[in-house]
N, C-alpha and C positions, 0 to 999 in steps of 0.2 A: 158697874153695879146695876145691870140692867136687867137682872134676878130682884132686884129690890125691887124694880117696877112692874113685872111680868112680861117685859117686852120681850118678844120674839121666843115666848116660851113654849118649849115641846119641838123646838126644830134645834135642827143642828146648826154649830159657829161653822164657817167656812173657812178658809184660813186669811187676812187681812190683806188687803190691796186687792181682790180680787171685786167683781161685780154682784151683787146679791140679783141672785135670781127674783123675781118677782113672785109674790105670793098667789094666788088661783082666787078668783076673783069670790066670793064668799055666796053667791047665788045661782055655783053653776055653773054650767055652758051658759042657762038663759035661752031668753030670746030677743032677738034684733032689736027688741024696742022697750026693753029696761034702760034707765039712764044708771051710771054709773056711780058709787057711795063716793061720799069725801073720804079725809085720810084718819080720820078719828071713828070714825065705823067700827074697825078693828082694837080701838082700845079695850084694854082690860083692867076693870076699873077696882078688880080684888088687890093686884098689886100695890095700890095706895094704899091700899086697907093694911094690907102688911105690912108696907112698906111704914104707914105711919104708927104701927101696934110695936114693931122693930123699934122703933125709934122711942120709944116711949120706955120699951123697957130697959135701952140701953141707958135712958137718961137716969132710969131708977137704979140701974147698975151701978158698984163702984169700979169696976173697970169698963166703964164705958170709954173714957177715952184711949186705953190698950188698946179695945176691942176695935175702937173706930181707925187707929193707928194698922194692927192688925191686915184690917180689912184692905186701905190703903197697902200698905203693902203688897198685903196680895191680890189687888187689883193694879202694881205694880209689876209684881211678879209676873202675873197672866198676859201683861201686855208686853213685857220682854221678850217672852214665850211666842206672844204672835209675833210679833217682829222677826226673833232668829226662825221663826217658823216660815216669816214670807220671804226672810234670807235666802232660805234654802231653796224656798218653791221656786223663787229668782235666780240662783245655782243651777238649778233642776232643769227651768227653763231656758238657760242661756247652754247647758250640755245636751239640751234634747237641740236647740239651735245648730249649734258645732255640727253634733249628730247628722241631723238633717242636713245641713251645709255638703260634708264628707259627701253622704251618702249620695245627694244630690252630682258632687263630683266624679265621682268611680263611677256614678250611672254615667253621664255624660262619655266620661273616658271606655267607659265601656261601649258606649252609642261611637263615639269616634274611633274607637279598633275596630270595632263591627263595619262601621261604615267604609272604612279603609280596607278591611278586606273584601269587603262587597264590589269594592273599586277596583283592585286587582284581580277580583275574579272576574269580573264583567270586562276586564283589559284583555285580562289573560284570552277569556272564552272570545271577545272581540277579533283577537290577536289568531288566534285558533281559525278560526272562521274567515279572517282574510287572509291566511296561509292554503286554507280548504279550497277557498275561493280562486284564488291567481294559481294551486293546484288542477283544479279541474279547466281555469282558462289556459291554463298550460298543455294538457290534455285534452282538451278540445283544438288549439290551434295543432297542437302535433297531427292529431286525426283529420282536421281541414289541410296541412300540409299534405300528409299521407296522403289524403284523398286526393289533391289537388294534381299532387306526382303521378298517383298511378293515372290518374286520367290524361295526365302529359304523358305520360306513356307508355298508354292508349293510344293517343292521339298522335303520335308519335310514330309509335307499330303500325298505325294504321297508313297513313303518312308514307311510309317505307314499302307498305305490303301496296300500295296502289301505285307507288312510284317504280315498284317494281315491277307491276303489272304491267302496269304502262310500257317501261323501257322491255320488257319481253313484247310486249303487242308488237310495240316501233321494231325490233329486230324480227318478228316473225315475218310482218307485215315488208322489211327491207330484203330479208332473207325470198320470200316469193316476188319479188317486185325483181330482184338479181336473177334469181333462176328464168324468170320469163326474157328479162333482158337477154340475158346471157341464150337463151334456149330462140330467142329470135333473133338473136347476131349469128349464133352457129347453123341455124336454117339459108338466113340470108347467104354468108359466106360459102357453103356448101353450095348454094342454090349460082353464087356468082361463079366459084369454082371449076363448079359442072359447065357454065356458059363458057368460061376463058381456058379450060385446059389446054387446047391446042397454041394458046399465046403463053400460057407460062412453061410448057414442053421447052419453045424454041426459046423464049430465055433462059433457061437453064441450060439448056445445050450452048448457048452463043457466051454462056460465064462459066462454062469448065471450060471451054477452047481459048478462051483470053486467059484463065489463069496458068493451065499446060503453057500456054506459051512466054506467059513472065517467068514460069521456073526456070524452062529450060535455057531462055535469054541472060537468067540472074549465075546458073550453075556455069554457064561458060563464062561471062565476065569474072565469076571468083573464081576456076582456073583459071583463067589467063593472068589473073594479076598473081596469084601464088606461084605460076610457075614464071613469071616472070623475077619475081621477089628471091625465090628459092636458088633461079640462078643464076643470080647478080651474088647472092651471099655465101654462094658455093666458088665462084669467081675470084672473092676476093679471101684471102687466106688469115690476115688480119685481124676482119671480121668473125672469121672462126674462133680463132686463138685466142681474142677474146671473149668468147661467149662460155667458151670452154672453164676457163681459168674464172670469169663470175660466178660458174655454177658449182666451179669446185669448191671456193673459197664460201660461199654460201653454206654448202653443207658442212663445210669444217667449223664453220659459227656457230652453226645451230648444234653440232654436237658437243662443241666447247662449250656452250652457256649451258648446256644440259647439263653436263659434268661439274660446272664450275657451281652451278646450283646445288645441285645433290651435297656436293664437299661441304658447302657454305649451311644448308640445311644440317648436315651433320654437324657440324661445328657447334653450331648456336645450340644445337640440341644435348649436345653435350656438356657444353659449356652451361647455358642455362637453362633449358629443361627437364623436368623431375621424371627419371625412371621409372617406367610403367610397375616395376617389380618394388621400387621403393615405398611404402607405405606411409610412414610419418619421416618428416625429416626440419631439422631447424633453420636449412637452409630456405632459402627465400626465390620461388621461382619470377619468371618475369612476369608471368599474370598477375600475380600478386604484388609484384613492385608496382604495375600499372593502375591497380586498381585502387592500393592502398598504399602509395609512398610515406605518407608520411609516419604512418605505424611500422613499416618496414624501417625506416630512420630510426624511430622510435627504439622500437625494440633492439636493433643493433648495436645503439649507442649503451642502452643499458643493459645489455649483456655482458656482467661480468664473472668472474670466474666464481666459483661455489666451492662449500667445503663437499668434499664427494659423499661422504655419508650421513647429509642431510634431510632426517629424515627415513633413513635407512637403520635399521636396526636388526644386530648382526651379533653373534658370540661373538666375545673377546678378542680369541686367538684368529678367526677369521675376520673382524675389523681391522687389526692389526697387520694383516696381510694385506687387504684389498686396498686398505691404506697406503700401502710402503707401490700397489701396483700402482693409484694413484700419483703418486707424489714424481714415481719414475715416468711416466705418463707424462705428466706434465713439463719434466724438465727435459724431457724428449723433446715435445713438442718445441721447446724452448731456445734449444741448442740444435735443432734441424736434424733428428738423430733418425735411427730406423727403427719405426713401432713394432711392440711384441705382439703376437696373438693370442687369445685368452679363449679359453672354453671353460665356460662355467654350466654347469650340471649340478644336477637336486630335484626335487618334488617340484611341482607346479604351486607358484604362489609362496616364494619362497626370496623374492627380491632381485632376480637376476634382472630384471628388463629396468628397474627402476635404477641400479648400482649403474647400466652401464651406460644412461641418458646422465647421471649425473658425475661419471666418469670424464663423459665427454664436458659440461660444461667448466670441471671442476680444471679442465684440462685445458679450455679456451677452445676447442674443439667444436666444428659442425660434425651432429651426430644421424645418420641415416638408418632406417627399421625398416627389415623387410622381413619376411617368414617364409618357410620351407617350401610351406604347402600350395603357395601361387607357381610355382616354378613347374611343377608337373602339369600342370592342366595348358601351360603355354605351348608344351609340343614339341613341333622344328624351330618356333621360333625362341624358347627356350636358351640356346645356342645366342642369338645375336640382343634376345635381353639382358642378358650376363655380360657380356663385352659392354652393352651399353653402361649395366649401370658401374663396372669398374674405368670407362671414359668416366663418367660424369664424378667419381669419386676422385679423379686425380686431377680435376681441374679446382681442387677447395682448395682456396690461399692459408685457411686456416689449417689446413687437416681434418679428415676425415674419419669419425668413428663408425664403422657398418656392423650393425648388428645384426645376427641373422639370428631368428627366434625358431625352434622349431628345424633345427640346422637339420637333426636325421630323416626329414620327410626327406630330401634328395640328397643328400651325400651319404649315403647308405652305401655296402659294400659292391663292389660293382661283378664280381664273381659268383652273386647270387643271379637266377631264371627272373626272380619277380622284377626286376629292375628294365624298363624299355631302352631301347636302343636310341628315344629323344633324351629320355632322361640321363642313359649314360653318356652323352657326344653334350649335354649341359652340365655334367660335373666334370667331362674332362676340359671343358672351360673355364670352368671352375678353377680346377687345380693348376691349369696354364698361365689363366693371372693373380694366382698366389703360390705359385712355385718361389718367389724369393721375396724376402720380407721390405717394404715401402718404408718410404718418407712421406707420401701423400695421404696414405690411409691405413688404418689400423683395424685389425679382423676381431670381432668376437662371438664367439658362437655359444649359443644355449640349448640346451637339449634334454631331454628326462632320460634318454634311452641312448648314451655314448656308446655302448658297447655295439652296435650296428653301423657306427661311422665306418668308411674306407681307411683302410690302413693310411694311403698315399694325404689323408685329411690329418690323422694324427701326426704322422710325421711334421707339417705343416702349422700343430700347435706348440705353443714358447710356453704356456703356463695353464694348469688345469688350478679351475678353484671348484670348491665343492661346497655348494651352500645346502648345507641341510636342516631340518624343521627346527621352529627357534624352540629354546629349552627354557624352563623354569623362570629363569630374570629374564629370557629374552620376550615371552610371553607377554609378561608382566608389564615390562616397557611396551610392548605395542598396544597392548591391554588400555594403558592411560594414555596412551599416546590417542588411539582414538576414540577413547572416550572424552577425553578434552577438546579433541575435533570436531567430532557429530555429536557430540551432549552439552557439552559445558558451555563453548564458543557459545553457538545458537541460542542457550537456557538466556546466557547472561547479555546478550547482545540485546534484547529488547526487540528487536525486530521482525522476530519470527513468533508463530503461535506455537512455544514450547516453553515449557517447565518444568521443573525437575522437584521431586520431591527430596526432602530432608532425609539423609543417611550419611554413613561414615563411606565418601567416596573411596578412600583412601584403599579398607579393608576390603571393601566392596569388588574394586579393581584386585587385590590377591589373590580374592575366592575363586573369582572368574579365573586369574592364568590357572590356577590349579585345575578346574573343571575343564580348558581349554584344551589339557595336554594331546599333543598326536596334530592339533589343526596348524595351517600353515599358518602366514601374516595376511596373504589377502584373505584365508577365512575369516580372521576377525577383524580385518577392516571391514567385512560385510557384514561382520554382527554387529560393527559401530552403526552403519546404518540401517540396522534391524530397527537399534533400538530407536533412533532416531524416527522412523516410519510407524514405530509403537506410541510415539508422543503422538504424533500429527496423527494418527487414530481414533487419538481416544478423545472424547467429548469433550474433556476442559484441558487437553491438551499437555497434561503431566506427568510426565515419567518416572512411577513407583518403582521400588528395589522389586515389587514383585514381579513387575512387566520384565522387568531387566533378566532377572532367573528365568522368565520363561522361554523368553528368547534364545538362553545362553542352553537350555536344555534341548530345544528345538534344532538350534543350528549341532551341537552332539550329535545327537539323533539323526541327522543329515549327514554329516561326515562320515558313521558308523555307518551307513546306507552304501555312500562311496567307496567306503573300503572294500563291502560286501560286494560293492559291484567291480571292483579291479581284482578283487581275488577272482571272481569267475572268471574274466576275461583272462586273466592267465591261467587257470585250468585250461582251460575253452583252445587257448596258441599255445598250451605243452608245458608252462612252465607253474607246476604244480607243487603245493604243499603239501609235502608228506611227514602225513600223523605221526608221531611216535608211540611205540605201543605203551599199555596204560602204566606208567611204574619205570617206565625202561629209559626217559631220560635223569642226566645226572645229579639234577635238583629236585626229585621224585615227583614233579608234575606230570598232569595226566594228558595236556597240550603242549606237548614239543614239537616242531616243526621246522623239515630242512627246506633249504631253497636248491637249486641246482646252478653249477658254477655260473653257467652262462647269465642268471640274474642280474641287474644292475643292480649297484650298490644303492642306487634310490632305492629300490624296490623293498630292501630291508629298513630303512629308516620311514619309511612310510608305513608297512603292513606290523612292523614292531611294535612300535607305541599304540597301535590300534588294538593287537591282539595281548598287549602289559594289560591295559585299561580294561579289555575284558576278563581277561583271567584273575584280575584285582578285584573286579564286581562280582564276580562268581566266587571268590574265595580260594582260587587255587594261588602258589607257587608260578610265575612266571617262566619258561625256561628261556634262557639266552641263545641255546643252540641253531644256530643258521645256515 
């Protein structure tokens, strides 16, 4: 109710609990030397006036006591009002507090990552700088080393270049210090020389007359005693008769050890050393026992007999056969019987070397390889290579299979000019120890070109086999055969850097015999390891169906090369293809082509499937006509 008294009137309420400002002193600034009012100065003395005019009329009022109720209340009211008023302000205050508090900590936490990373950079740049530091003392001791060195040597070269002054000085200076000596001892002696020649005359003369006379004193004492020796020992008859009979028996020693050597040289060498003409053999020479006994045991003990067509892959009807030679083969061996001879003939690369290595083991047999073509270049000695290696053949306990590959380089007919007179006195060696058929050793010969053997050679063979190029299944089979060999083996083995890509092997291998038609078995064992050399090529080391195709088209194209090139050469030596005219053979093809009698039957089985495979690419009619 402080409107009823005019107190604090014309200013504003502030809101409660706070401090009232002080009022402005009512005279001013002033000056320094006013004294200051009391506290009733400021009273206002109308407010009573009202204050008691109010009162007067509320008493005249009949609701004076409402009014004074009223008024309480809302003098009531108003002080609630300040209350929840300085509630708040106290709210207000205690969130601008918090406020402050927070804000004061984020600063802080902000001053502490600041100063943290102030820290790490002044480490870091610290860190920097004594890296910079012990680099440049690094590089400075290098450069005081450098320096240090080359001045060592310097000091060094110099060292060497004075020490070698030096010792040239000492040798000039020894070399004239010699020459003066030397040049005043040869004065001297000269000079004494000339004084004494008349005293070295007469000893010279007084030592050739002493030694004339020890000669001639020594030549008569060694007559007199030889001819006293000589004939005392002529005297006695005795002494003759024996000297005679030591000297004989002497000489007869010394030609008998000579002979008994040579025999015993030949022996061993027949007996155990390998013929120069032989090339591979399973037998075991003595080097090789010496060097290596225990693998020589080794191998020995585990050599046992093998199926012979292991590995070998052959038409039907000719497994069947080489089979049944096998099996007789063996039981020859068996029963100590006398071997047949075999001549097998075909295309190159066709299985004959590989049939008759496993003949022989299939047989229990040691097998011995030699070739045609070493035997001519031997000459005269030719002749007693041949004798050698049919000794060395007949000393196998077990039997002996001698392969000769390449048989028509020298046993060709002997009634032709081209043939040398070493070459022919070495197949009549030839034919001398195999004019009748052994228990020791068994003949096989291979050859592309039979039709040039000597008669006296045919006569000589028990069985011709004829391996010619493999067909369709046979293809097929060698086909996976070495694909499983050089691809799969290796893919799955883990241990080689090859991989195979995802395809139907299976089909994959068909396609291929089909494209293969006309190549031999060793052409595609070479295109096994075509492919094989295609993996390890290629950068991740995987072998796609399409490397494979390309290969398979490649190695075609190479064989189709070869043919081109064996058709020349038989143009070239006479034995020509002649064309058919265009229409004129019997299956209306426009490439028909004869051969002449004298061709070998390889010849046709080789140049046939070549010239099928083209006349099928071009779209003719093949004719059969040969």
């Amino acid at each position: 109710m402080s409107w009823l008294f005019g107190l604090n009137k014309g200013q504003p309420e502030g809101p409660p609990g706070l401090p009232v400002q002080p009022s402005p002193p009512a005279g001013g600034s002033g000056g320094g030397g006013d004294k200051p009012k009391d506290k009733w100065s400021n009273f206002d003395p109308t407010g009573l006036e009202r204050a008691a005019h109010a009162a007067k009329e509320l008493d005249k009022s009949r609701h004076a006591k409402e009014a004074l109720d009223l008024s309480r209340m809302q003098e009531q009211t108003t002080q609630m009002e300040h209350q929840s008023k300085m509630k708040e302000y106290e709210a207000a205050v205690e969130q601008l507090k918090g406020d402050q508090i927070r804000i004061q900590a984020d600063e802080r936490r902000k001053t502490i990552n600041e100063e943290t990373r102030q820290h790490q950079a002044r480490a870091q740049f610290q860190d920097k700088l004594a890296r910079q530091r012990y680099e440049d003392q690094l590089r400075q001791q290098q450069a005081l080393n450098e320096d240090n060195l080359r001045k060592q040597e310097e000091s060094v070269q110099k060292q060497e270049f004075m020490r070698k002054a030096t010792i040239e000085h000492e040798m000039e200076l020894r070399h004239k210090n010699e020459l003066l000596r030397i040049e005043a001892e040869t004065k001297a002696r000269a000079r004494v020389e000339r004084e004494n020649a008349d005293i070295i005359r007469e000893q010279i003369r007084l030592k050739a007359a002493e030694h004339r006379q020890t000669v001639l004193e020594s030549i008569k004492t060694a007559g007199a005693v030889f001819g006293e020796g000589f004939r005392a020992f002529v005297s006695d008859w005795d002494k003759v008769t024996a000297t005679v009979a030591g000297l004989t028996l002497l000489a007869v020693g010394v030609y008998s050890a000579r002979s008994a050597t040579a025999v015993a040289g030949r022996y061993i060498e027949a007996r155990l050393g390998k013929p120069s003409l032989v090339r591979e053999t399973s037998r075991f020479t003595v080097a090789e026992a010496i060097k290596h006994p225990v693998k020589v045991m080794t191998k020995r003990l585990r050599s046992k007999p093998q199926d012979a067509l292991e590995g070998v892959v052959l038409s039907p009807s000719l497994e069947e056969r080489v089979r049944d030679i096998a099996i007789a083969t063996r039981n020859t061996r068996q029963n100590n019987g006398l071997y047949r001879n075999i001549l097998m003939y075909g295309p190159p690369g066709t299985g004959k070397t590989l049939f008759a290595k496993k003949l022989a083991v299939h047989s229990g047999m040691d097998y011995a390889i030699m070739t045609g073509g070493d035997v001519a270049p031997m000459g005269r000695d030719g002749v007693t290579a041949m004798h050698k290696v049919f000794d060395w053949a007949g000393t196998s306990r077990r039997g002996l299979l001698l392969f000769v590959d390449e048989a028509d380089a020298f046993l060709r007919k002997r009634s032709t000019e081209k043939i040398s007179e070493d070459l022919r006195a070495t197949l009549n060696a030839f034919l001398y120890r195999t004019g009748e058929q052994s228990s020791k050793f068994m003949l096989v010969l291979a050859s592309n070109q039979p039709e040039q053997f000597d008669w006296a050679i045919n006569d000589r063979i028990d069985e011709i086999v004829n391996f010619a190029l493999p067909g369709p299944d046979e293809r097929e089979r060698l086909v996976r055969l070495y694909f499983d060999k050089y691809v799969l083996e290796p893919a799955t083995g883990g241990r080689q850097r090859m991989k195979l890509a995802q395809f139907d092997y299976g089909q994959k291998c068909s396609d291929i015999a089909k494209r293969t038609e006309g190549m031999s078995g060793r052409e595609i064992s070479k295109l096994g390891v075509a492919w094989q050399a295609a993996a390890y090529s290629s950068e991740d080391g995987v072998l796609t169906e399409a490397m494979i195709d390309a290969r398979v088209d490649d190695a075609f194209k190479q064989h189709l090369q070869k043919m081109d090139w064996l058709h020349g050469d038989e143009v070239t030596h006479g034995t020509t293809l002649t064309p058919h005219p265009a229409g004129a053979t019997a299956s209306g093809g426009k490439m028909g082509f004869n051969l002449p009698l004298s061709q070998a039957p390889e010849a046709q089985e080789v140049i046939a499937p070549v010239l099928e495979v083209k006349m099928k690419q071009e779209g003719e009619t093949p004719d059969k006509t040969v």
